[in-house]
N, C-alpha and C positions, 0 to 999 in steps of 0.2 A: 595314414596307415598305422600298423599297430602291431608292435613287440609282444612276447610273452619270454620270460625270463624267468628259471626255475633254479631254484638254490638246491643244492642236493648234496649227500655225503651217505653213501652204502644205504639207499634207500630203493632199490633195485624195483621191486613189486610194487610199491607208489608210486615213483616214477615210470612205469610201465604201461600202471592205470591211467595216468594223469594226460600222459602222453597218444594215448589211445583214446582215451573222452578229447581232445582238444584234436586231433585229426579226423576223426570220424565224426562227433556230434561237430565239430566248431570251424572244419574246415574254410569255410567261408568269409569266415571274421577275423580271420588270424594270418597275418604275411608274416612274420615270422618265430620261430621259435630257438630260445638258447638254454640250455642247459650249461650251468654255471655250478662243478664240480669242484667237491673239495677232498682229491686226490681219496676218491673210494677206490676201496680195493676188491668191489664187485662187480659187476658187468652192466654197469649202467652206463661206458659209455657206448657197447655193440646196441642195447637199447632207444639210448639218442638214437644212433644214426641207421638204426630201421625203421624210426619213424621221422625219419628227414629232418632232425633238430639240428643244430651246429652245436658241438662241446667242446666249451670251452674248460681250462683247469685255474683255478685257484689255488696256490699252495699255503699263502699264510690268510689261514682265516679270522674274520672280525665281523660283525654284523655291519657296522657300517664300510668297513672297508669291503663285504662281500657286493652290499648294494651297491656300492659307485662301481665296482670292477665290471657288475651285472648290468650297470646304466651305460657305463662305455664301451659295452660290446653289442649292444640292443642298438639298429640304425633306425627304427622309424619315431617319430613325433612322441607319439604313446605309447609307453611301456605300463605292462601288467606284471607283476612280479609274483609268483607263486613258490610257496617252498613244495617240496615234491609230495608232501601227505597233505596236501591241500588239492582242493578242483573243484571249476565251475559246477553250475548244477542249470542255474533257469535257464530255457532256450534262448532267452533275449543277451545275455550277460554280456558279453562283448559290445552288442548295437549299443546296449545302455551306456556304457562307458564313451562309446563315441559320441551319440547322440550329446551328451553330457561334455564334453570338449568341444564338439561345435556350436554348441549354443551359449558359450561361456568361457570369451579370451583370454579371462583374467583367470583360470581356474587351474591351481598347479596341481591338485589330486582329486584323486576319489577313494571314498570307503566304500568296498563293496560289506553286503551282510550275511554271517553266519552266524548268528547265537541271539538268545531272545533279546541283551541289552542291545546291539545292534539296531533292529526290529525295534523295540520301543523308542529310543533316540531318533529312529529316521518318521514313526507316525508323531512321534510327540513334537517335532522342529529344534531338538534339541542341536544347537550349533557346533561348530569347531572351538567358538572362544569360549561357549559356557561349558563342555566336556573335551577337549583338547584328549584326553585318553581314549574315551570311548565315541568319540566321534572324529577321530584324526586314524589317520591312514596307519593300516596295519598289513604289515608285509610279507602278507600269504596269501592277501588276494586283496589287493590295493592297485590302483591304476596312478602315475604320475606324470606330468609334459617333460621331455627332456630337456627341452628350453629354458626350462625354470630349473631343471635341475642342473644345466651346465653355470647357471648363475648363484645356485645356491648347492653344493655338492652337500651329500653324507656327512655326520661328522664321524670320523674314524677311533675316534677317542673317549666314546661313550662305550659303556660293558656291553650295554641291548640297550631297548625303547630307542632305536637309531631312527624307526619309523615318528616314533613320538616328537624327538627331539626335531627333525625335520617339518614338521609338522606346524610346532608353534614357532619356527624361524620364521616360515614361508609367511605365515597370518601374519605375524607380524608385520613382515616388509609388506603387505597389503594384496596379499593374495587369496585365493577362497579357495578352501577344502571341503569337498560335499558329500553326503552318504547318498548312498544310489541304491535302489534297491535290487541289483545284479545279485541272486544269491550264489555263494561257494561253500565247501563242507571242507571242516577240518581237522583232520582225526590222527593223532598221536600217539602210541605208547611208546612211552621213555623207560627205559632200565634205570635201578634206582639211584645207581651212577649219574646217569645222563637227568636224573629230575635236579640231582647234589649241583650240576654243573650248573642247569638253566637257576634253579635256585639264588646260586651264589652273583649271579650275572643280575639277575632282576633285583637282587639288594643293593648292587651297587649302581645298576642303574635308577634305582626309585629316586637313590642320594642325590645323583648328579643332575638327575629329569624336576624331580618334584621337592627333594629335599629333605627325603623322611629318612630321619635316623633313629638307627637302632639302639638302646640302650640295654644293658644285661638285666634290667628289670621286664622289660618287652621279650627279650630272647627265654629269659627262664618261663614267663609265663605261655609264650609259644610251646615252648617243649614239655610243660606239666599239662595243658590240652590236649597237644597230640597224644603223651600218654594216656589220658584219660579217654579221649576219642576214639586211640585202638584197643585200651581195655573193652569199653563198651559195648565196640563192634566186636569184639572175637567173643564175649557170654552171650551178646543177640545172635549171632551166628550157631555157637554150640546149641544153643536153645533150640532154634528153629530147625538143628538138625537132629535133635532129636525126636522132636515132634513131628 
């Protein structure tokens, strides 16, 4: 049987969607669903519970401490984890991922695909162990065994990549993470607040994940592009609107 678990924080009209594609198109593939809130102060949780989710509250949030709170409130075998501006799309998406746990004991996740690198990694046979980033489980529309996961939790001490870092634990200790082609769609606009935050979360997670450090030679040349990059766009923009 099979969980869906949705991370969310005042994400009201995504969650609504998401919530509404996954009862009506996916009724069938889906025993249960949790909404896993992080103290919004919109009405996503009268949302839950018009469409029969259980919500649950998280108050101190973390990427990896959301996912483990998200894995221990999820009861069935197979958890799918979606954040709330994510949603299935192919008709099969849920069969796949089962189909894919039954025919594969050893198998602690799945990558499901949204984006062309995605797509190219799952025709090319590109692995887990040769692309760990882009073929390891990402946690807006990844499927994981909770079985594996009561033996190998989250780690809560990473900034982000909590997916990633999980990822190459589990390979390691000799288990398979596989791309499936279940497609989902995932669509964001962050304020420029909220890009400063994920931003500063993904440098510190590159450090911890991959090990790339930044030096103020790299930082300055970052920010004399971006200058250079919104120069460019805003005289092609003026151009074109005067033309």
């Amino acid at each position: 049987m099979l969980s869906v678990v949705i991370r969310t924080k005042n994400q009201a009209p995504a969650l609504r969607f998401l919530l509404k594609n996954l009862t009506e198109r996916y009724a069938g593939d889906v025993d249960e669903i949790v909404v896993i809130d992080n103290l919004s102060t919109d009405n996503s949780q009268q949302i839950a519970l018009n469409h029969g989710a259980r919500f649950e509250t998280i108050e101190k949030f973390s990427y990896g401490g959301s996912a483990n709170f998200a894995a221990s409130k999820a009861t069935h075998p197979i958890i799918v984890i979606f954040s709330a501006h994510s949603y299935p799309i192919s008709h099969d998406f849920f069969k796949l991922i089962k189909k894919s746990f039954d025919a594969n004991p050893n198998l602690a996740g799945i990558r499901c695909l949204h984006n062309s690198s995605d797509y190219r990694n799952y025709i090319n046979g590109v692995t887990v162990q040769q692309d760990p980033n882009r073929s390891g489980l990402i946690f807006s529309g990844s499927a994981f065994a909770k079985a594996i996961w009561q033996k190998h939790p989250f780690k809560e001490d990473v900034a982000t990549f909590e997916d990633k870092e999980w990822t190459t634990r589990v390979v390691a200790a000799g288990y398979d993470i596989e791309l499936v082609p279940a497609i989902f769609s995932y669509e964001i606009k962050r304020s420029k607040n909220q890009e400063l935050f994920r931003f500063k979360n993904d440098l510190v997670g590159n450090y911890q994940l991959w090990h790339q450090d930044v030096s103020i030679l790299s930082g300055l040349k970052g920010f004399l592009a971006s200058i250079k990059r919104y120069t460019i766009d805003w005289i092609v923009s003026i151009w074109f609107s005067l033309r």
